[in-house]
C-alpha positions in Angstrom: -129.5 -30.0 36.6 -129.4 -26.6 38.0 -126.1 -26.0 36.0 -127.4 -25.9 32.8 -129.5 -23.0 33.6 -127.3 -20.9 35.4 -126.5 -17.4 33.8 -123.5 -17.2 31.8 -121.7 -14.4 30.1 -119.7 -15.0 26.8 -116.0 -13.6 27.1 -114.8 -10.5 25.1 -111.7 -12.4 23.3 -110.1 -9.0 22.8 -109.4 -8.6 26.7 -106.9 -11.1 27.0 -104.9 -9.1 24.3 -105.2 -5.7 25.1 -102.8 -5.9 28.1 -99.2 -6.9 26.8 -97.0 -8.3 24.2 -99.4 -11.9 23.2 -95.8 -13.8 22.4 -94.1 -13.0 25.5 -96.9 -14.0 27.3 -96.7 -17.5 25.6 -93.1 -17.5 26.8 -93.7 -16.8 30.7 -96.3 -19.4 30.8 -94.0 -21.9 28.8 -90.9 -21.3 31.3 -93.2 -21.2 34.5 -95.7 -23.5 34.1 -94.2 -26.5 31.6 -90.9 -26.3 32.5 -92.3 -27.7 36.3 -93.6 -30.9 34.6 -90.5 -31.3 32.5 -88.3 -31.4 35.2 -91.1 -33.8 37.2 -90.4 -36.0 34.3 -86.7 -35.5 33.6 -86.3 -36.2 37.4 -87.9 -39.7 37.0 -86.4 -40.6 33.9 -83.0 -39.8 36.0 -84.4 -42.1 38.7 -85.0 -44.9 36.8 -81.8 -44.6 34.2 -79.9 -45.0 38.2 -82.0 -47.9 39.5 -81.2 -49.5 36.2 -77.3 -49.6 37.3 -78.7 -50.9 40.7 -81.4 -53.5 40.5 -79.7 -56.0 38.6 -77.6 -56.5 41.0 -80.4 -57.9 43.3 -82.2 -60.3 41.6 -83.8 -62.9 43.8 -84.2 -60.3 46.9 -87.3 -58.7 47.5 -86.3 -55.1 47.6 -89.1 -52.7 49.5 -89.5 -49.1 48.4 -89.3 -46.5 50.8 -92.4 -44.3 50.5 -90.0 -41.3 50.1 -88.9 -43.2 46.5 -90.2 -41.2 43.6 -91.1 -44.7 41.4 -93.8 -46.6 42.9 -93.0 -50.3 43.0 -96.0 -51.2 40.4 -94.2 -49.5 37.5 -90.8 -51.0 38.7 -92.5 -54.4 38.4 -93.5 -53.5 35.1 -89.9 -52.6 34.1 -88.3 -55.4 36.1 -90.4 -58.1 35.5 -87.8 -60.9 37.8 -87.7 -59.0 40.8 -89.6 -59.0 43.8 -90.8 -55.4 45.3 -92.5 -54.9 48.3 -94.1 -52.0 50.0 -95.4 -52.1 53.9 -99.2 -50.7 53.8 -99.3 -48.9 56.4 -103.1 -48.0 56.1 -103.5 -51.7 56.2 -102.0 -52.5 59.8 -98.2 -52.7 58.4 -99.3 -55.6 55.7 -96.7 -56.0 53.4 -97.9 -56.1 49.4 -95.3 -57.6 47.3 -94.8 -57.1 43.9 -93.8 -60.2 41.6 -93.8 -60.7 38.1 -97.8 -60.1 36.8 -98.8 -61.0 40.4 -99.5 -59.2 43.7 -99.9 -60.4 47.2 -100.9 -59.4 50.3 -98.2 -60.8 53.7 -98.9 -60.3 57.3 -95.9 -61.7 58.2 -93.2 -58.9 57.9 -89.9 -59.7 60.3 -89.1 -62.5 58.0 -89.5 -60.4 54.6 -87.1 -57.6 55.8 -85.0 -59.6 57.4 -83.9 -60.9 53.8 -84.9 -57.4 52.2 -83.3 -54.9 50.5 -84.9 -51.2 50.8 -84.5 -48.7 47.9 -84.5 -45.3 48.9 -83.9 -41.6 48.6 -80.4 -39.8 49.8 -82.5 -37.4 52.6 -84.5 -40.5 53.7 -81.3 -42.3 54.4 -79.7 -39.2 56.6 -83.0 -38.4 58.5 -84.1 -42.2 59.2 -82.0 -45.2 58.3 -78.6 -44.4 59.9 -79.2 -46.6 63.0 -82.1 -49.3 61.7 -79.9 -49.7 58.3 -76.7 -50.2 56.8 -76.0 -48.5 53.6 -74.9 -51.5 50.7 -75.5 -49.2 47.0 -75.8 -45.8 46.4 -76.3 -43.5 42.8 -76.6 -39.8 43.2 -80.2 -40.3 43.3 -81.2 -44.0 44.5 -80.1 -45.4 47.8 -79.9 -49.5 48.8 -80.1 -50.4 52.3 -80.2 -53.5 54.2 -82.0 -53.5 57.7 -79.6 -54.1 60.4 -82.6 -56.0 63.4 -85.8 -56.9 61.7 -86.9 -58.1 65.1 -85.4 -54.7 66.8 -87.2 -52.5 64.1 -90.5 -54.5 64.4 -90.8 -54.1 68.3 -89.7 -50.3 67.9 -92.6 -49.2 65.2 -94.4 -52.1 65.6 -97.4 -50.3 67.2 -97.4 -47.7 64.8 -97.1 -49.3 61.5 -97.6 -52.8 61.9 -100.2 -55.2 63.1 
């Protein structure tokens, strides 16, 4: 309520081109400012193009995205309607939600899931983290598959951090 009678000044229009050349201005903020999302987008569309040449290949396993993973596993279960994706919930205890078809549902029970699990991932997540939990089965230049060597072994180890 109090915003609508706040003071206000109208701005001189002229300002904005009293202080340089009005078309290359229009070209800095086109290079710095678009070109940021375009590459966001060109980035994904990469992503995806390279997890086309992967994911077929799996059909039948549930394969969890890594949080690192640029696509979030909704809008792979839109594009891959016969796979299964999971993603562990860590805000939720370590639940697993899993990703099937037009459905989605809510696990507790984890060990068994990865233990049969693929995990798609980034390259850097792979170095930093999954050299000695995982063994490396895919890769693109972009997309990493990985299988989890000890479900149990992983479990006990972050167990108390990320699951229930």
């Amino acid at each position: 309520m109090a915003y609508g009678f706040a003071p206000y000044h109208i701005a001189d229009a002229s300002i904005s081109f009293k202080s340089g050349n009005v078309v290359m201005k229009a070209i800095e903020r086109a290079t710095t400012v678009y070109s940021l999302s375009r590459n966001h987008i060109v980035g994904l569309n990469t992503m995806l193009h390279e997890t086309d040449t992967l994911l077929p290949a799996y059909l039948g396993k549930l394969i969890v995205v890594d949080p690192s993973f640029p696509l979030p596993a909704r809008a792979l279960q839109v594009r891959y309607p016969h796979h299964r994706f999971g993603v562990v919930l860590i805000r939720d205890g370590g639940a697993m939600q899993v990703h099937s078809g037009i459905s989605i549902s809510i696990t507790d029970n984890v060990v068994p899931l990865l233990d049969s699990a693929v995990i798609l991932s980034t390259p850097s997540m792979c170095v930093r983290y999954a050299q000695e939990d995982a063994v490396l089965i895919d890769s693109t230049t972009r997309c990493r598959v990985l299988r989890v060597k000890d479900a149990r072994r992983l479990y006990k180890q972050y167990g108390e951090r990320f699951f229930r």
